[in-house]
C-alpha positions as a printed Julia matrix, in Angstrom:
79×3 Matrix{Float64}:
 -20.83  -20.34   -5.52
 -19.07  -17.48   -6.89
 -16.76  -17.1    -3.63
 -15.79  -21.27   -4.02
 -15.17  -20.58   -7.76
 -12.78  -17.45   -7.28
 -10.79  -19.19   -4.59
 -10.28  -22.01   -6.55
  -9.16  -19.8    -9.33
  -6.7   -18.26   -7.04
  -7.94  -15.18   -5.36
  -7.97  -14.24   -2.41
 -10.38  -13.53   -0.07
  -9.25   -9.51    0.04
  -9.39   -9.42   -3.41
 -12.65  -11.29   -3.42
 -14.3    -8.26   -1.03
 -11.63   -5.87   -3.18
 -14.33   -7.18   -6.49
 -17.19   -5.54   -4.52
 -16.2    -2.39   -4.17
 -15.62   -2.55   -8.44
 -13.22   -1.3   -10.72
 -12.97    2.23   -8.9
 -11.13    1.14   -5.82
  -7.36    2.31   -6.12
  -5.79   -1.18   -5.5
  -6.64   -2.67   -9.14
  -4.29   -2.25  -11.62
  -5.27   -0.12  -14.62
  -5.97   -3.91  -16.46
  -7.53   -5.29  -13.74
  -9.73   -1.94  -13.4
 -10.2    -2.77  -17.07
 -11.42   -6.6   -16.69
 -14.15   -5.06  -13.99
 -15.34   -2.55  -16.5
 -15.53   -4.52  -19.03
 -17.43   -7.4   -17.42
 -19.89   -4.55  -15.99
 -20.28   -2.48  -19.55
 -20.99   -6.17  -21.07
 -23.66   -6.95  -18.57
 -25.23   -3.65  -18.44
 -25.62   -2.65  -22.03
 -24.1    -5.34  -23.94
 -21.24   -3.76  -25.54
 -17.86   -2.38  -23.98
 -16.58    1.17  -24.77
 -13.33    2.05  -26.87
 -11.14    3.3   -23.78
 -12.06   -0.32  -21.98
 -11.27   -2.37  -25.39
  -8.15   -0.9   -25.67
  -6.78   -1.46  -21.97
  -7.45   -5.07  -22.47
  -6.31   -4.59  -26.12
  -2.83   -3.47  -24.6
  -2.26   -7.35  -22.96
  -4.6    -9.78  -24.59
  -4.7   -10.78  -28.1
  -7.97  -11.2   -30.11
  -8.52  -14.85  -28.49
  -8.35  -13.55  -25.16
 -10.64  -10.86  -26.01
 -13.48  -12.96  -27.81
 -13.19  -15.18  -24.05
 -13.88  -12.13  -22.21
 -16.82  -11.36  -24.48
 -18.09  -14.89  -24.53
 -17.35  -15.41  -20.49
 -20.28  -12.39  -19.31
 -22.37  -13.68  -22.58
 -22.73  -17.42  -21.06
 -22.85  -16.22  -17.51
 -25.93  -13.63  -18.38
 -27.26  -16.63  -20.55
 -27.39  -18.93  -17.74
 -28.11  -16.62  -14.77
């Protein structure tokens, strides 16, 4: 499901095994790296440290940043 989803969305399937190997594999950008941790931190404990916010702080503006919040919310709601 997740696979169909991400290739519909545009990635590829390198990048899809890249997303298993999580935010410490040298190819992801320091946002990117920042998306991963962020979407890990939220689904572990619920909360997402200062250095994270303020990677995705540096691109997105506070709309952006309530989605990312409320995308892991609904997904750990539903899963």
């Amino acid at each position: 499901q997740h696979v169909r989803v991400g290739k519909a969305a545009g990635l590829t399937d390198a990048e899809i095994r890249q997303i298993q190997t999580g935010p410490g594999d040298p190819r992801w950008t320091d946002f990117e790296r920042g998306l991963l941790r962020a979407a890990d931190q939220l689904h572990r404990q619920a909360s997402i440290d200062d250095a994270v916010w303020n990677v995705l702080k540096s691109r997105y503006n506070q709309n952006q940043l309530m989605d990312v919040v409320v995308t892991v919310g609904q997904y750990n709601l539903v899963s």
